[in-house]
C-alpha positions as CSV (number, residue, x, y, z in Angstrom):
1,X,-9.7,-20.6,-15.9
2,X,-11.4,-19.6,-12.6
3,X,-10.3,-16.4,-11.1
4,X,-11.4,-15.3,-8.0
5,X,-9.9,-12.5,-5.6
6,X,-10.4,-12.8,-1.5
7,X,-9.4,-11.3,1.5
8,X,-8.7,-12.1,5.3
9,X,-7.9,-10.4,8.0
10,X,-5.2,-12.7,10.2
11,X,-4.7,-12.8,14.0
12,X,-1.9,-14.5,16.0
13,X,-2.7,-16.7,19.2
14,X,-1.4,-15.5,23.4
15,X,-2.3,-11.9,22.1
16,X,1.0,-11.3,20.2
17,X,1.3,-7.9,18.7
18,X,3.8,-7.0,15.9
19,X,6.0,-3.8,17.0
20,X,8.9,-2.5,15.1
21,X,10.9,0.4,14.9
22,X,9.0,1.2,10.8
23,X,5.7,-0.4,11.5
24,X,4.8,1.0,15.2
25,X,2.0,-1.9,16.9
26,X,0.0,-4.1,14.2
27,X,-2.5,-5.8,15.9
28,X,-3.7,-8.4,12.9
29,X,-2.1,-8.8,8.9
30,X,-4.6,-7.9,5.9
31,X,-3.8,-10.3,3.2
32,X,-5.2,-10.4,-0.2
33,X,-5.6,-13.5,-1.9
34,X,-5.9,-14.5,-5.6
35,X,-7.5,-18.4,-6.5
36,X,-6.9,-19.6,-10.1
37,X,-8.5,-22.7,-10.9
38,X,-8.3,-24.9,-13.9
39,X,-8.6,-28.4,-14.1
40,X,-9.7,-29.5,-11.1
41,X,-6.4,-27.8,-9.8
42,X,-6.2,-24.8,-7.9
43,X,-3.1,-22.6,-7.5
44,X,-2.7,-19.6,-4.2
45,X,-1.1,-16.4,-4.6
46,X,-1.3,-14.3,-1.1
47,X,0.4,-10.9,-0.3
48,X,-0.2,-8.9,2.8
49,X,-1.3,-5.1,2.2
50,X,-1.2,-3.7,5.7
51,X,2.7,-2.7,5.1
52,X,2.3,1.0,3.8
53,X,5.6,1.8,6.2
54,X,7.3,0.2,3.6
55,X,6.1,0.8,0.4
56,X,3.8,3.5,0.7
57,X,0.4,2.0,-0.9
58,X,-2.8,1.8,1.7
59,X,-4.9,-1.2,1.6
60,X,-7.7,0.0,-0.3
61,X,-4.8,1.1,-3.2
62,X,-3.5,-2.6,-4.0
63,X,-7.1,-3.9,-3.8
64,X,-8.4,-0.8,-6.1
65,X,-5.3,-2.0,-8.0
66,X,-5.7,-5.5,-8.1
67,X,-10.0,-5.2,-9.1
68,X,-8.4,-2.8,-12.3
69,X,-6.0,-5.0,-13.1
70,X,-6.9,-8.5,-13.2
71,X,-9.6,-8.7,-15.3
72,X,-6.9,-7.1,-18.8
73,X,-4.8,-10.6,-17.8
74,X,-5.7,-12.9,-20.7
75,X,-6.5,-16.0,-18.8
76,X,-7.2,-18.0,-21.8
77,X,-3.4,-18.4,-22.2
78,X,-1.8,-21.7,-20.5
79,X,0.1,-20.7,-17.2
80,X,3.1,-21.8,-18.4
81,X,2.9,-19.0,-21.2
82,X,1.8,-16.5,-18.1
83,X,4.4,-17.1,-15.6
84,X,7.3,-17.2,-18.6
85,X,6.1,-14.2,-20.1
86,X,5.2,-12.5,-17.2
87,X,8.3,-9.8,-16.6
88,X,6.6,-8.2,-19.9
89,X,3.2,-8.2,-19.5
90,X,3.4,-7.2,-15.3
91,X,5.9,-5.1,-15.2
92,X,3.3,-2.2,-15.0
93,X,1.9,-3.5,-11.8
94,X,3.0,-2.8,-8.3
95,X,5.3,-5.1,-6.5
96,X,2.8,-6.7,-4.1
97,X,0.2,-7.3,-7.4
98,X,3.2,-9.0,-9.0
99,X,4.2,-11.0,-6.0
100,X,0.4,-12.1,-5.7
101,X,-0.2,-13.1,-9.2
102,X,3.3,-14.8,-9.6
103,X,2.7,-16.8,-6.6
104,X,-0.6,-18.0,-7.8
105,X,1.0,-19.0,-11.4
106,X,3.8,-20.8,-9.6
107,X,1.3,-22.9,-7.3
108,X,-0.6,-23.8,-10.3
109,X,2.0,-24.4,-13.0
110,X,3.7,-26.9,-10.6
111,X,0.8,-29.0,-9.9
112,X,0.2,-29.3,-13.2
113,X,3.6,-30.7,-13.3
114,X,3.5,-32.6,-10.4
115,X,5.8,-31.0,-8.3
116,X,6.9,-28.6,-5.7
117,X,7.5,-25.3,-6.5
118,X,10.5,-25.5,-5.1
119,X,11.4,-28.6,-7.3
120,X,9.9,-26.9,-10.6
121,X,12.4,-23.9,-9.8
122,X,15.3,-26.3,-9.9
123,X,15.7,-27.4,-6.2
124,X,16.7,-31.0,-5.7
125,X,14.0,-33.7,-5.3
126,X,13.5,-34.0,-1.2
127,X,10.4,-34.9,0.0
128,X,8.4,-32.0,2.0
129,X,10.2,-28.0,1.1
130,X,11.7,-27.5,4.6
131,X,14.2,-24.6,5.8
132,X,15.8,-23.3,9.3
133,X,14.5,-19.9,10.2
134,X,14.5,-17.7,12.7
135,X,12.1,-16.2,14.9
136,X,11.7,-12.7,16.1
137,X,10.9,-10.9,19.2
138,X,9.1,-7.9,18.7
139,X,9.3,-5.0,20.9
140,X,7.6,-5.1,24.3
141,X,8.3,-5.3,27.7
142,X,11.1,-7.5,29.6
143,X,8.6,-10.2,31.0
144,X,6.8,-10.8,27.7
145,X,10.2,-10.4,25.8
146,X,11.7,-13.7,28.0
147,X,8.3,-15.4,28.1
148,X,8.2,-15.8,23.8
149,X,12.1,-16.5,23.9
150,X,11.3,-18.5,26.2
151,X,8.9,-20.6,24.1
152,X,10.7,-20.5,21.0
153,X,14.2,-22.2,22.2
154,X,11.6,-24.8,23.6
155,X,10.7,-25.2,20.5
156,X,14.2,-25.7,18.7
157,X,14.3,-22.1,17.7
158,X,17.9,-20.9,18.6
159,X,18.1,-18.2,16.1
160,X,16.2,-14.9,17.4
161,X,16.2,-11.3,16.0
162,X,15.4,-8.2,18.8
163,X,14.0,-5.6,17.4
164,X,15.3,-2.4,18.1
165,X,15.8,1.3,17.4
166,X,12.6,2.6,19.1
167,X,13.5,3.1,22.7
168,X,17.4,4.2,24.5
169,X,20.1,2.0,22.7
170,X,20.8,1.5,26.4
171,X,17.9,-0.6,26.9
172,X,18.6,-2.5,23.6
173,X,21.4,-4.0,25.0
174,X,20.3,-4.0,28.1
175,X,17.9,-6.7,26.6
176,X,20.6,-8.4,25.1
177,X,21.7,-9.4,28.2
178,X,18.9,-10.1,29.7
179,X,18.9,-13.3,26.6
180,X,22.3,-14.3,26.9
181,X,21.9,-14.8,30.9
182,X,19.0,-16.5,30.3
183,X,19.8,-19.1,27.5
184,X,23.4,-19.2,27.5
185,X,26.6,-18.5,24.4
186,X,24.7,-21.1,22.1
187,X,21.5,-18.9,21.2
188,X,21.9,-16.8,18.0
189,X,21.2,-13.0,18.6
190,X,20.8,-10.7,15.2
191,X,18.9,-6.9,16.3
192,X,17.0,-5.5,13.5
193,X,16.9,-0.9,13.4
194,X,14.5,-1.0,10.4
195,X,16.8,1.7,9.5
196,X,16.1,4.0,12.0
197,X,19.6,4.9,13.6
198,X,21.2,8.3,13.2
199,X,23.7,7.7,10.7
200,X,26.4,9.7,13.3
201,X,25.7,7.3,15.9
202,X,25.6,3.9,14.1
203,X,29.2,3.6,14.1
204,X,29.2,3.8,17.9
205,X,25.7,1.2,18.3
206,X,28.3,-1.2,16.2
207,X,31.1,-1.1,18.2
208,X,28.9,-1.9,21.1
209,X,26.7,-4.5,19.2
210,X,30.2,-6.5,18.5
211,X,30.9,-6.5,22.6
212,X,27.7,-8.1,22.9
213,X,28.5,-11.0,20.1
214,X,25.9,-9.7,17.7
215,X,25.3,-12.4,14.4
216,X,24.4,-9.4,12.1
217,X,22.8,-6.0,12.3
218,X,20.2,-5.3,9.6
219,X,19.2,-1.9,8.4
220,X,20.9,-0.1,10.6
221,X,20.1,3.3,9.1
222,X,17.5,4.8,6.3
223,X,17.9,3.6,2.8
224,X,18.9,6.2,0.3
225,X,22.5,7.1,1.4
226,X,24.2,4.5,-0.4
227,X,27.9,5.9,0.3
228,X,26.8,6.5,4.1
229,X,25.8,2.6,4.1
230,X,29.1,1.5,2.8
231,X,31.0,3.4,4.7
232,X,28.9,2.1,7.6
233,X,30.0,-1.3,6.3
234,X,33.4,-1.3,5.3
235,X,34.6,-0.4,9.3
236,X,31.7,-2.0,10.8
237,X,32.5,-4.8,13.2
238,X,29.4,-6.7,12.8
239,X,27.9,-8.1,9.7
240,X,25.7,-5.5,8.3
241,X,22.1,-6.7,6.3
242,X,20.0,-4.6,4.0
243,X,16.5,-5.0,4.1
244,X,14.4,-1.7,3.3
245,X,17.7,-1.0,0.7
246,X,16.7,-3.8,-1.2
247,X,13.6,-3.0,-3.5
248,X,14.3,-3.4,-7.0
249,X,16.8,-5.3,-9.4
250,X,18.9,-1.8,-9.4
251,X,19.4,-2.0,-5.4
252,X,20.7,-5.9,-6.1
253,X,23.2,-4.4,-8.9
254,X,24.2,-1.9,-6.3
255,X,24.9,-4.3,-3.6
256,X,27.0,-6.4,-5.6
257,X,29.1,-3.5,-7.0
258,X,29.8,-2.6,-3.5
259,X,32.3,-5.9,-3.4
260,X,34.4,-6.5,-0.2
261,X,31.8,-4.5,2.0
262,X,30.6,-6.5,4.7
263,X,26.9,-6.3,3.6
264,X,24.3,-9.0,2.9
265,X,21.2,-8.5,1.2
266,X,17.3,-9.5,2.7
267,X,15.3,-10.6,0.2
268,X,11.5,-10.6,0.2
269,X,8.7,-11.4,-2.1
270,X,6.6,-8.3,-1.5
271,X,9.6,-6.1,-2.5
272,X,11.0,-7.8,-5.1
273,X,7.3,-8.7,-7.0
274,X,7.4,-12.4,-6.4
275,X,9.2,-15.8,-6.7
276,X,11.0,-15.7,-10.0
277,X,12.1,-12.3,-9.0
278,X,13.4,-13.5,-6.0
279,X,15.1,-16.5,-7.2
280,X,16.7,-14.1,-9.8
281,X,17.9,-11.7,-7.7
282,X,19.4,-14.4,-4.8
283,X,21.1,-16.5,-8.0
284,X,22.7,-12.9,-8.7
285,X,24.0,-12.2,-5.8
286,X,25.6,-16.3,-5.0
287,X,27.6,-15.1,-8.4
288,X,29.0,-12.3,-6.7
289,X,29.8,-14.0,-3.7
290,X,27.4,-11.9,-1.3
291,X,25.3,-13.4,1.1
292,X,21.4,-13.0,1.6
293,X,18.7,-14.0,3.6
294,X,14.8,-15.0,2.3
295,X,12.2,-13.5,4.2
296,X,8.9,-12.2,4.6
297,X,7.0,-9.2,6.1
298,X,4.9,-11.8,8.6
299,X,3.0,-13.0,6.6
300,X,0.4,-16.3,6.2
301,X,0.7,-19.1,5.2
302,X,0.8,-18.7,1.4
303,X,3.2,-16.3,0.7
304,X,5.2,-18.0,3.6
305,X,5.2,-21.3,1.8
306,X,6.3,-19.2,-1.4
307,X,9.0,-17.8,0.5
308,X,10.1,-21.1,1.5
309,X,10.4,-22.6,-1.4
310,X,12.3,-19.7,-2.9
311,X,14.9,-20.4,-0.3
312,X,15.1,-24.4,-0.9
313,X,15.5,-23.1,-4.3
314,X,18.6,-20.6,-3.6
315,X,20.0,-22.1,-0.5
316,X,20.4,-18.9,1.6
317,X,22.9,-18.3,4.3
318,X,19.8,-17.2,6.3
319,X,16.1,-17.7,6.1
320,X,13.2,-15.6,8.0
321,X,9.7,-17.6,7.6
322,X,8.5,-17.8,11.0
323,X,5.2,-15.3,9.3
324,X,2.9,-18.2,9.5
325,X,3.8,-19.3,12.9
326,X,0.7,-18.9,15.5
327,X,-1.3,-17.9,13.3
328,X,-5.1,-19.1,14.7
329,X,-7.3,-17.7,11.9
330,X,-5.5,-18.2,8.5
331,X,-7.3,-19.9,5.8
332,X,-4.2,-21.3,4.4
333,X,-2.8,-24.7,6.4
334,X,-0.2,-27.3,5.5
335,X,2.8,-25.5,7.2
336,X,4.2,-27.1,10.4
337,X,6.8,-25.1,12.9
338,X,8.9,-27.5,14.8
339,X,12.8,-27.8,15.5
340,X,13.8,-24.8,14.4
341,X,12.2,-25.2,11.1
342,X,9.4,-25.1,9.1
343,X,8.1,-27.2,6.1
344,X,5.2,-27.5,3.6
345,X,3.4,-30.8,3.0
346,X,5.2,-33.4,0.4
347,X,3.0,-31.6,-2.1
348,X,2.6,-30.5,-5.7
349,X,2.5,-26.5,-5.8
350,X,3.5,-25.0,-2.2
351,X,2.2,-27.9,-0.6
352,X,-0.9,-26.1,1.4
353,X,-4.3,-25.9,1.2
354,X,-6.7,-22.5,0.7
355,X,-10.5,-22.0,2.4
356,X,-12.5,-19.9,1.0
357,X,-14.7,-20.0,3.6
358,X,-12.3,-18.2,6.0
359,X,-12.5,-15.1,3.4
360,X,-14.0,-12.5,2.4
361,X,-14.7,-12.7,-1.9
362,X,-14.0,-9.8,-3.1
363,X,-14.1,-10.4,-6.9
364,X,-14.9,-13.2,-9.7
365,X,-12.6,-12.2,-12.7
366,X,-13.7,-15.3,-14.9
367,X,-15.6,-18.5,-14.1
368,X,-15.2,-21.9,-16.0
């Protein structure tokens, strides 16, 4: 097997800048990409590394990682043996080496079979993965906030997320407004905190929320406080998500002990360490009747499609893949944004297509 590890630095078109209450301004993504090759096929893993505000690790940690790592994989084993073995021999790793290398297994393994990923996880045969998501408007000022609402419901995109928690909460609904006057009862508002509401004040910011005919508020406060966060729950009037909550298998066992609180779960790749994790950890919560959404941290387009075909996989209540969307530099094509959707190719693997020249080769693990 060929093994080769990249990386690209990925820029979004009209100048848009990524601003949230955790991350502060992000001006491009950092994504690290592994290649396996065998066979004349290839199969993509991608995970972006720029996200220290939410798991800790700098850049040059997962690539210092990753160059340690890969090279003690025994690639002479089959895929198949890899990716169904693989909660034993990763489990060492971090959660964005996992999510990398089980991306990259998944995309290979299924075009070896001949199908989607989304189809070799179980999903019913449909032509091209496709899935509603959202689309989110990042913090800025009033007249850019309306121009890129403005240009997603053109576009079919009626579900939006505000990000908020870094200026007044005044202004936060303020801005609420300022979208419902402009587009109307029939656009779907969600806010996102990124946890960063007072947990003495949330129960006020969700009385208010609810006058304003909120969909759901995710991470309203830090993670940690488990009891404050279903307290927070159980008399909220709004839906309450979990996002930074939701790490590990033990946060998913948490969540669905917590029974009739109104809490759903947000489930990403990155966090979790990958598809199968992901799929596990969605099928898991269906079973205790708690409702999640499948996202991703803005990503390209490779972990985007993997996120994808994790949801047609688990059906969520809600999806967030609009990572790839604008994007003007990403190596990875073969996802399409239109009517409040997005879909992959009618593919084997994730259904897109990697360019090596658009990287940066870091390393050459193996060669055939």
């Amino acid at each position: 097997m060929e093994v080769t590890l990249h990386r690209s630095q990925l820029h979004y078109r009209e100048g848009l800048t990524l601003h949230t209450a955790s991350s502060g301004s992000v001006a491009a993504l950092d994504a690290l990409y592994l290649r396996l090759g065998q066979g004349g096929k290839t199969g993509i893993g991608e995970v972006r590394i720029n996200i220290a505000y939410l798991n800790g690790l700098a850049p040059h940690e997962v690539i210092s990682e990753a160059m340690g790592v890969l090279p003690t994989v025994d690639w002479k084993r089959e895929p198949e043996w890899l990716i169904h073995s693989f909660s034993d021999w990763a489990a060492p790793f971090s959660s964005p080496l996992r999510m990398m290398l089980d991306c990259a297994l998944h995309d290979l393994c299924a075009k070896r079979a001949g199908v989607s990923v989304a189809r070799w996880l179980g999903a019913e045969p449909a032509g091209h993965a496709t899935w509603p998501t959202n689309q989110t408007l990042f913090w800025s000022d009033d007249e850019t906030l309306l121009t890129r609402a403005d240009s997603y419901v053109a576009r079919g995109f009626m579900d939006l997320k505000l990000r908020v928690g870094i200026g007044a909460f005044a202004d936060d609904l303020r801005r609420i407004d300022l979208l419902r006057t402009r587009f109307g009862p029939d656009l779907k508002i969600a806010v996102d905190a990124n946890g960063q509401w007072p947990v003495d004040m949330a129960p006020g910011y969700l009385q208010a929320l609810a006058k304003h005919a909120v969909a759901y508020v995710e991470q309203p406060v830090a993670p940690g406080d488990w009891d404050a966060i279903e307290r927070l729950a159980q008399d909220s009037p709004v839906p309450l998500m979990l996002d930074e909550s939701v790490q590990s298998g033990a946060d998913i066992e948490r969540i669905c002990l917590l029974g009739g609180a109104k809490l759903a779960a947000h489930l990403k790749l990155v966090k979790l360490g990958g598809i199968a994790a992901t799929v596990a950890a969605a099928r898991r919560l269906a079973v205790a009747g708690v409702p999640f959404m499948i996202g991703q941290m803005n990503e390209g387009g490779a972990a985007t499609a993997a996120a994808l075909h994790a949801a047609c996989a688990t059906r969520p209540h809600w999806a967030e893949l609009y990572g790839a969307d604008g994007l003007y530099d990403d190596p990875v094509s073969g996802l399409v944004y239109q009517r409040g959707a997005v879909w992959s190719a009618d593919a084997p693997g994730l259904g897109v297509a990697f360019d090596t020249a658009l990287t940066q080769s870091i390393q050459t693990i193996t060669e055939n």
